[in-house]
C-alpha positions as CSV (number, residue, x, y, z in Angstrom):
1,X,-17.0,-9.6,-9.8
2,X,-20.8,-10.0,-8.2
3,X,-21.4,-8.1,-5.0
4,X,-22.9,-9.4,-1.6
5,X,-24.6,-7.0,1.1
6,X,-24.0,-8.0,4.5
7,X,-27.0,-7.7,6.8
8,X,-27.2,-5.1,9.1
9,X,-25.5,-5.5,12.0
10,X,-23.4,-3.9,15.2
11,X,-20.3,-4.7,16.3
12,X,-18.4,-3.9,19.6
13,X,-16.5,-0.1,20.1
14,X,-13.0,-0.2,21.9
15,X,-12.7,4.2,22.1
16,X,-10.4,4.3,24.6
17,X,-7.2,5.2,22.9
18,X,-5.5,8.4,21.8
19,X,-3.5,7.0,19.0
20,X,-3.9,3.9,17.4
21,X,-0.8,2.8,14.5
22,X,-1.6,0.4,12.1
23,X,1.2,-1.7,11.0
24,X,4.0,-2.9,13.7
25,X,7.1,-2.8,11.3
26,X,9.8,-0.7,12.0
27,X,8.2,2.9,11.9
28,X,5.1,1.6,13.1
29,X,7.2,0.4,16.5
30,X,8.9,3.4,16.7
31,X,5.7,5.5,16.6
32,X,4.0,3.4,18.8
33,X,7.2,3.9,21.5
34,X,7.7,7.7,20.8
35,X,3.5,8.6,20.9
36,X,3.5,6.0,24.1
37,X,6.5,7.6,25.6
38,X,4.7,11.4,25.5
39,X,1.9,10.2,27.3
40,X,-1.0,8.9,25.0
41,X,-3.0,5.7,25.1
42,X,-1.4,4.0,22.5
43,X,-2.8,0.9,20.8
44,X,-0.3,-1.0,17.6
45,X,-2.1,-2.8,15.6
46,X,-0.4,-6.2,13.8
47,X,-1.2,-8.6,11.5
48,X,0.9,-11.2,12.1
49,X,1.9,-12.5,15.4
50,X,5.5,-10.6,15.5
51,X,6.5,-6.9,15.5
52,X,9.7,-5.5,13.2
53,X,8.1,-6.2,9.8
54,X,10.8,-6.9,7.2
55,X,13.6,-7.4,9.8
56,X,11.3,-10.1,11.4
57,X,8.9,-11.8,9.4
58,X,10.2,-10.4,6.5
59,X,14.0,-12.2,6.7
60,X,16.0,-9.3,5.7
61,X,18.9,-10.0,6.8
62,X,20.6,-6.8,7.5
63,X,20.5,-3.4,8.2
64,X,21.3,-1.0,5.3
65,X,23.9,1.3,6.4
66,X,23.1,3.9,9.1
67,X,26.2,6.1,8.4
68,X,26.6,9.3,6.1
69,X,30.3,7.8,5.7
70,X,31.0,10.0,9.0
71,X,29.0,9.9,11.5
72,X,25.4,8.0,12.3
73,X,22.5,9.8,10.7
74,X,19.4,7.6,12.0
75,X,19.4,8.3,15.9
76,X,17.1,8.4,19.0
77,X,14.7,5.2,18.1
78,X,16.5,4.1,15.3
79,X,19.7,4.1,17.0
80,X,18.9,2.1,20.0
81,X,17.4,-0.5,18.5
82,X,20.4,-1.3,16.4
83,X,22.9,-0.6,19.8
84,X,20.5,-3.1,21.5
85,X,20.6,-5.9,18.9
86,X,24.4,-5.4,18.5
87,X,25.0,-6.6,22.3
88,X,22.9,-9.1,21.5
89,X,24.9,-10.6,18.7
90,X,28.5,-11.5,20.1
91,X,29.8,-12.0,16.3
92,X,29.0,-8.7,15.3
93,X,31.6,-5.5,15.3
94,X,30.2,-2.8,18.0
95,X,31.6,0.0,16.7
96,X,29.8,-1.5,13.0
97,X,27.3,0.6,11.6
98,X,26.7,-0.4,7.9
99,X,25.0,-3.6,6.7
100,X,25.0,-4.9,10.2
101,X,23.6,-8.5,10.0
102,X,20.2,-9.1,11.5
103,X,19.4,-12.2,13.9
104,X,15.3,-11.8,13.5
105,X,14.5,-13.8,16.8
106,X,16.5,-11.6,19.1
107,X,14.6,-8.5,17.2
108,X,12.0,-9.4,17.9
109,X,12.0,-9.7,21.5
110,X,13.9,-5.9,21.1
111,X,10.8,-4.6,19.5
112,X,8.4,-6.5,21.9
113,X,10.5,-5.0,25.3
114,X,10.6,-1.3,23.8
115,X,7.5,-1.1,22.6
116,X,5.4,-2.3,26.0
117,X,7.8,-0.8,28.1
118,X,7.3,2.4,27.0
119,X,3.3,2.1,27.6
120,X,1.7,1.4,24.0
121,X,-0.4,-1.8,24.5
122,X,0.1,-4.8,20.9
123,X,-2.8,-6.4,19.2
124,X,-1.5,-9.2,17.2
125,X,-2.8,-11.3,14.5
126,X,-5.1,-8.4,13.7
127,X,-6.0,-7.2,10.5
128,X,-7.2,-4.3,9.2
129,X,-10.5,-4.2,7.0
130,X,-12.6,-1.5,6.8
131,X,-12.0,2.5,7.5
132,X,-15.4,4.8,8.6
133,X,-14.5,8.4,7.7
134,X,-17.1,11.3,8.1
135,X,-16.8,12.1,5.0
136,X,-15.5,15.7,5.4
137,X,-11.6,14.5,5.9
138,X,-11.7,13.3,9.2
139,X,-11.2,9.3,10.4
140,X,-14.6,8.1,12.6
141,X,-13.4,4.5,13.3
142,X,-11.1,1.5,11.7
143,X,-12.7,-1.8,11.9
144,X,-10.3,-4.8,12.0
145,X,-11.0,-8.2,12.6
146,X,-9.0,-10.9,14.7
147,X,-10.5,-14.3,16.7
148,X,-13.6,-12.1,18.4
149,X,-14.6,-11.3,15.2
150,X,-14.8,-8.0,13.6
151,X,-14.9,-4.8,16.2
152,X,-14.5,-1.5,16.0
153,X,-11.6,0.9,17.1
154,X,-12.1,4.6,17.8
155,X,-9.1,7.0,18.9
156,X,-8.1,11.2,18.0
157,X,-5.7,9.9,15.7
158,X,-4.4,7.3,13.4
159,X,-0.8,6.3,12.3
160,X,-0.6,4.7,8.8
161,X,2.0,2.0,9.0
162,X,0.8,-0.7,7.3
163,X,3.6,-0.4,4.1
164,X,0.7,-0.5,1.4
165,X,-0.8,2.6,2.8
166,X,-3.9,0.6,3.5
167,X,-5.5,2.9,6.0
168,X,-4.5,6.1,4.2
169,X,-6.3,4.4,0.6
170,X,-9.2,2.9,2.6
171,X,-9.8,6.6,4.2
172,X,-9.8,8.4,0.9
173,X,-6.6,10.1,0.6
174,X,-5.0,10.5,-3.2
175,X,-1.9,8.1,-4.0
176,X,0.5,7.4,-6.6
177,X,1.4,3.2,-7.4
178,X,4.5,2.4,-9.0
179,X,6.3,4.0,-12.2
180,X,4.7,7.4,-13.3
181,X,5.4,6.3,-16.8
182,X,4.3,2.5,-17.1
183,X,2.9,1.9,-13.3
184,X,5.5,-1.2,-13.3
185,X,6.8,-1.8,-9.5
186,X,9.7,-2.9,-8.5
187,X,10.4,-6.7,-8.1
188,X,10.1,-8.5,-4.9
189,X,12.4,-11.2,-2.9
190,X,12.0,-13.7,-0.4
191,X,14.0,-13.8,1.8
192,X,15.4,-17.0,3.3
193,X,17.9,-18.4,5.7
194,X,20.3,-21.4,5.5
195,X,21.7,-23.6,7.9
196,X,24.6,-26.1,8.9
197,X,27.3,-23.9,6.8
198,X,30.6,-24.3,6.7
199,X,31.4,-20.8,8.5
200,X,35.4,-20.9,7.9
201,X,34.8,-21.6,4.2
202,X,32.0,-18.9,4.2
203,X,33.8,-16.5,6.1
204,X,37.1,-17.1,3.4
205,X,35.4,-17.9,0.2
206,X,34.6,-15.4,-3.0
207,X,31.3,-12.9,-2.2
208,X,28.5,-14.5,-3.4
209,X,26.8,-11.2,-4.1
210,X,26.8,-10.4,-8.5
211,X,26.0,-7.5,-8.5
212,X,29.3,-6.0,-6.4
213,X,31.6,-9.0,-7.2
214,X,32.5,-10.3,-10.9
215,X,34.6,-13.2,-9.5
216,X,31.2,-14.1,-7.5
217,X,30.2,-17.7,-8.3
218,X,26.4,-16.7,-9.1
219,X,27.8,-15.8,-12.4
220,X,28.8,-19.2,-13.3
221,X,25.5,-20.5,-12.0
222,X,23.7,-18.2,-14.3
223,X,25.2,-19.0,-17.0
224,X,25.4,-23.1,-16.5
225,X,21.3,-22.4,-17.3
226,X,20.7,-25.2,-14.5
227,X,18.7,-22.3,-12.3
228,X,16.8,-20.2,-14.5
229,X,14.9,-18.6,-11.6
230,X,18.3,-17.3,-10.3
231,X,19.7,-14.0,-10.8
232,X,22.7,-11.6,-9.9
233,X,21.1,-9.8,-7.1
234,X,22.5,-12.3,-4.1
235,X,22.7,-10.0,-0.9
236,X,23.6,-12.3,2.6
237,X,24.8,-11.8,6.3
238,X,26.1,-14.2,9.0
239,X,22.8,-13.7,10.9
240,X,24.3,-16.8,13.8
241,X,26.5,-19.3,14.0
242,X,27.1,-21.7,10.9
243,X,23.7,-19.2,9.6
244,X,23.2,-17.6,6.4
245,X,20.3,-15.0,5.7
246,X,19.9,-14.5,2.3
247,X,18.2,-11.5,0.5
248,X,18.2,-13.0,-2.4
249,X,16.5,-13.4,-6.5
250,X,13.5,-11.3,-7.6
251,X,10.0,-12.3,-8.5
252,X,8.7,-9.4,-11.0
253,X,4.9,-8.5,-11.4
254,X,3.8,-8.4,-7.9
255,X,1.4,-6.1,-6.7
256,X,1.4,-6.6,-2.9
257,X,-2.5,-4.9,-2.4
258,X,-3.3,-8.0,-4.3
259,X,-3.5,-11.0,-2.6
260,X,-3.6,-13.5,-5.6
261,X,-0.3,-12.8,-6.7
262,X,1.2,-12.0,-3.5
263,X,0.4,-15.6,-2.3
264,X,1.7,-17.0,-6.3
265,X,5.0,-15.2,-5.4
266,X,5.1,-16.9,-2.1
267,X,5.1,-20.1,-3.8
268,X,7.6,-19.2,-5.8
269,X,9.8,-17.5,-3.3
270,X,10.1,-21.4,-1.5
271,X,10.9,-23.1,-4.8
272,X,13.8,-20.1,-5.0
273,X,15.0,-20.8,-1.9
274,X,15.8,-24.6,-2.8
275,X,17.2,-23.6,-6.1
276,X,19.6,-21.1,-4.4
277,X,20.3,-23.9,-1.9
278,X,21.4,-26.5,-4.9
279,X,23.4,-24.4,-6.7
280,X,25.5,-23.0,-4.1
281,X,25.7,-26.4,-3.1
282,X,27.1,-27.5,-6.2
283,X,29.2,-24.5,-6.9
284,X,30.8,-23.6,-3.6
285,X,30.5,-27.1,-2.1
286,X,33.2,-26.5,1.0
287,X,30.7,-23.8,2.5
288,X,27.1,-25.0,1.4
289,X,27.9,-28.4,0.3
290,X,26.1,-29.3,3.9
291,X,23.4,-26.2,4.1
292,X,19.8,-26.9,4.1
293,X,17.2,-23.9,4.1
294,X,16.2,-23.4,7.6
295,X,13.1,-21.3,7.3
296,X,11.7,-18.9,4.1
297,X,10.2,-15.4,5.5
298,X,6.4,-15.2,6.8
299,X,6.5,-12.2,4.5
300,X,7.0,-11.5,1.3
301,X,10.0,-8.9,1.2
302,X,8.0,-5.7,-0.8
303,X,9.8,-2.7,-2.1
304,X,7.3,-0.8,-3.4
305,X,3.7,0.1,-3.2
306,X,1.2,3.0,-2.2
307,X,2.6,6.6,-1.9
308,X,0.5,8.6,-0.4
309,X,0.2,12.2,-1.9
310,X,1.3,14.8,1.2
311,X,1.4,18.4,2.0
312,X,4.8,18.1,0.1
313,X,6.1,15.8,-2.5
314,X,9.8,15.3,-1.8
315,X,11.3,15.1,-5.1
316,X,14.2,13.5,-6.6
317,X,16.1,17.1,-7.3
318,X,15.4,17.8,-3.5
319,X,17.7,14.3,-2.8
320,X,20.4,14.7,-5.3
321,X,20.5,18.8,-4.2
322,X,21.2,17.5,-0.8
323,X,17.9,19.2,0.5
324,X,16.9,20.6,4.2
325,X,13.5,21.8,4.8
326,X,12.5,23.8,8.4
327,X,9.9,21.2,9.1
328,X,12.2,18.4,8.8
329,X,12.0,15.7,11.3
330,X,14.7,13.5,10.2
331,X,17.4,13.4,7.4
332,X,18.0,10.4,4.9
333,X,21.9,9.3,3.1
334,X,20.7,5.9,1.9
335,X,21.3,5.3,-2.0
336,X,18.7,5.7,-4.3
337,X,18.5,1.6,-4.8
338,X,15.1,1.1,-7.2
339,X,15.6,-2.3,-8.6
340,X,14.4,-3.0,-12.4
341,X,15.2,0.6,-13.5
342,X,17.5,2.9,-15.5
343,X,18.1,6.6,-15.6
344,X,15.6,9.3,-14.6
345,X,16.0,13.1,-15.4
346,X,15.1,15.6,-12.7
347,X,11.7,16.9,-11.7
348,X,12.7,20.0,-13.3
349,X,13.2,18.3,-16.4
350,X,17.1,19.4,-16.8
351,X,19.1,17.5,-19.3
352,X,21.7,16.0,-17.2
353,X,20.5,12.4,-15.9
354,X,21.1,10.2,-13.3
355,X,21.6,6.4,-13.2
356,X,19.5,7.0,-10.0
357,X,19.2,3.1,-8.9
358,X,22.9,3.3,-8.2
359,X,23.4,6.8,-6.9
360,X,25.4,7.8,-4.0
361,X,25.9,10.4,-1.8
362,X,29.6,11.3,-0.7
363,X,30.6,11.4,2.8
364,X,28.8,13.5,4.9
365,X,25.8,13.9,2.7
366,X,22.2,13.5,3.3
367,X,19.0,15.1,3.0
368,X,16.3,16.2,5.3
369,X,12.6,14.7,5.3
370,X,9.9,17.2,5.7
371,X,6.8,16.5,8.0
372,X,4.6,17.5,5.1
373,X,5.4,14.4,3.6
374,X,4.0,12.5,6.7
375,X,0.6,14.5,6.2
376,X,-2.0,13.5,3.5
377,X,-3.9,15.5,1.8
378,X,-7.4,16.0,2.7
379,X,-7.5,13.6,5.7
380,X,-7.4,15.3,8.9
381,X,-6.8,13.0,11.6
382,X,-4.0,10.7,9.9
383,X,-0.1,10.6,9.4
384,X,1.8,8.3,7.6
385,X,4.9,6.8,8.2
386,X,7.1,4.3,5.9
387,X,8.0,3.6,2.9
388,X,4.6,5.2,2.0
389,X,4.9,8.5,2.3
390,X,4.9,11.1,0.3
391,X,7.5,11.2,-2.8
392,X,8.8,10.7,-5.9
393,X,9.2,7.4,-6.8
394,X,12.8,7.3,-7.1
395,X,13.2,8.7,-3.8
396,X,10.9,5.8,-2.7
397,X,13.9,3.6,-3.1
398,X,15.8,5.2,-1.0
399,X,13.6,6.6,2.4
400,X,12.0,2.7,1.9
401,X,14.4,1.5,4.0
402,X,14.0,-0.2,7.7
403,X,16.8,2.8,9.5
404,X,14.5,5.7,7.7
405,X,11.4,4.3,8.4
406,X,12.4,4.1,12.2
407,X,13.2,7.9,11.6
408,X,10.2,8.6,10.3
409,X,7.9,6.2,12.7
410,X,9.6,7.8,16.1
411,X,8.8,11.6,14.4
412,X,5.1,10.2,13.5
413,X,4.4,8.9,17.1
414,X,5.2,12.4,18.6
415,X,3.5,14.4,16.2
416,X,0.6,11.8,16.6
417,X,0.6,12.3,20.3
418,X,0.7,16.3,20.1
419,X,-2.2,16.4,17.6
420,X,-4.0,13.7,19.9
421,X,-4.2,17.0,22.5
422,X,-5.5,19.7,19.8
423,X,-9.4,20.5,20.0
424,X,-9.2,19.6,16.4
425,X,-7.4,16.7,16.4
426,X,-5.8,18.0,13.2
427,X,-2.1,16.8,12.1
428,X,-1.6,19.9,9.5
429,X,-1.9,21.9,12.9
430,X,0.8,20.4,14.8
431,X,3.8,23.0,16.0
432,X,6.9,21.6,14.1
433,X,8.8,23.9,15.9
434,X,7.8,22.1,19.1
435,X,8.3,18.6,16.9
436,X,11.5,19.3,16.3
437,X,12.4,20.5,19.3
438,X,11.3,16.8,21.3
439,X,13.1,15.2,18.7
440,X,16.0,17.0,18.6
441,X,15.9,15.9,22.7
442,X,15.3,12.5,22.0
443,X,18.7,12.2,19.9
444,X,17.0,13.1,16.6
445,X,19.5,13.9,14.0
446,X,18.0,16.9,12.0
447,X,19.5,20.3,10.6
């Protein structure tokens, strides 16, 4: 690829913010609400027009579970947003907490009321593309660009949000892509949502899903050879009335920090939709012989990208040990769910394996998350929060999820807000006594 130099030029400097957060998915709302809500200019950054990332413009349709099997282990933040959209949805079980279906529109508005009304101000439709470090650790400015053109964003620190670890890569700090052995990532979906079904005949009919269900009709459509871009994997929710959301079929080979084959799988993703849509018509004809595909997702639905390499690397013997850590800032009982893969020994290289895509904890189990992993190495100024920080990858597929990223996004907005008031404006610094301590009073489940 040739190169082009752009002319010298200046563009404007907004520096009036403490903490700017890059990314308005889940953690990046709730640590745009938490740093708000301890008192620091707070400026989310978005670059589409819609905060809630892959509950929004992503399509999933629900919520993986937010229960240890006895009790609720993703609270303060987390928790009220799922309360909230709950009322919201008349259809849905109160006293539910795992896979509760998601109705993206009413999110939405959720995310847009907590966020403003707890004082952090939303720049949509803006996208990141350029980071100006000093070059000894610390973050000078991030330069995005929207309809005035490029300009230039100053603040003490900077929340990472973004899913790809964009601003974290951009600034310089060390990551890890995909499988340590081969670099492959996991596949994609694109998520969809169908109309005009016959709810009673939904509602009564076999589960559609494969993977859970061997009397599921996908298996007959796999093997009729009519679909071939179909698979088992057919995950779906009553997201409204006579409403399907599906999370459904994986595109392999995408790398979402390139835009080529993210907008290839796009493509694709719309041609599955219509393919699910036929073959459910033909095969369950009393619920879907009537659908039609209402909308396919803004977003490509991405599992797996950037880790970012932290003070600490949780590990996949500190999740199957059950793990907690005196700097944790949130604790994590989701399965480890990394689609495309197979066993995986321990970090400590023990013999006894895992089938670690599949593994569960029993009731009651979970495992603590340790701010180190929220803190890069070598940047000063920065924290992350997502599916991007720092771990193994097989714990990626588990802490990847919307409830932990919450977590993780209301724990980065507080730390963000107390580093924001250090002379050094240094994350590593931050109390985590004191961390723990506001989270712990915000409703914070942690050991």
């Amino acid at each position: 690829m040739s190169a082009y130099t752009l002319s010298q030029r200046s563009i404007p400097l907004k520096d009036q913010w403490d903490v700017i957060i890059v990314g308005g998915g889940p953690a990046g709302c709730a640590a745009a609400i938490s740093s708000a809500r301890e008192g620091a200019r707070t400026l989310l950054i978005e670059a589409t027009g819609a905060l809630g990332g892959m509950g929004t413009s992503g399509l999933v349709p629900a919520w993986t579970p937010y229960s240890d099997g006895e009790k609720i282990v993703y609270r303060g933040i987390a928790e009220a947003v799922l309360v909230t959209l709950k009322s919201e949805m008349p259809h849905i079980d109160k006293n539910s907490l795992n896979w509760v279906a998601i109705n993206p529109e009413k999110l939405k508005r959720i995310y847009d009321r907590m966020v403003t009304e707890a004082g952090a101000q939303v720049l949509f439709n803006t996208t990141l593309c350029a980071v100006d470090t000093d070059g000894e650790g610390g973050i000078e400015a991030l330069i995005v660009n929207n309809k005035s053109g490029l300009t230039a964003y100053r603040a003490g620190i900077y929340v990472d949000c973004t899913g790809d670890a964009d601003l974290a890569a951009w600034a310089g700090a060390e990551f890890q892509k995909g499988d340590e052995d081969d670099g492959s990532l996991q596949p994609t979906t694109h998520c969809f949502s169908m109309g005009n079904v016959d709810e009673y005949a939904y509602r009564h009919g076999v589960p559609l899903n494969g993977w859970k269900n061997p009397a599921s009709p996908v298996h007959a459509i796999i093997a009729s050879g009519k679909y071939p871009l179909l698979d088992h994997h057919m995950c779906n929710s009553l997201i409204a009335p006579r409403t399907i959301g599906f999370n459904a079929g994986h595109i392999p080979g995408v790398d979402s920090t390139d835009p080529e084959q993210v907008s290839k799988a796009l493509i694709q993703g719309r041609i599955m939709a219509e393919e699910i849509r036929k073959s459910l018509a033909e095969y369950c004809p009393d619920a879907f012989g009537n659908a039609f595909v209402s909308v396919t997702a803004p977003l490509l639905g991405i599992r797996e990208s950037r880790r970012i390499m932290g003070d600490y690397v949780l590990t996949l013997e500190d999740y199957v040990e059950r793990r907690t850590f005196a700097d944790e800032v949130c604790r994590n009982s989701y399965y480890l769910d990394v689609h495309g893969s197979g066993k995986k020994k321990l970090s400590t290289g023990q013999d006894q394996e895992y089938y670690t895509h599949v593994m569960r904890y029993g009731p009651g189990d979970s495992h603590g998350i340790p701010y180190r992993c929220l803190t890069p190495k070598g940047i000063r100024n920065m924290l992350v929060a997502g599916r991007s920080v720092s771990c193994e990858r097989m714990v990626m597929g588990s802490v990847r999820v919307m409830p932990a990223c919450l977590a993780m996004g209301e724990a980065a907005g507080i730390a963000a807000a107390m580093a924001a008031r250090l002379d050094s404006h240094d994350v590593h610094a931050v109390d985590t006594e004191r961390l723990r301590e506001r989270l712990k009073e915000e409703g914070a489940y942690i050991l």
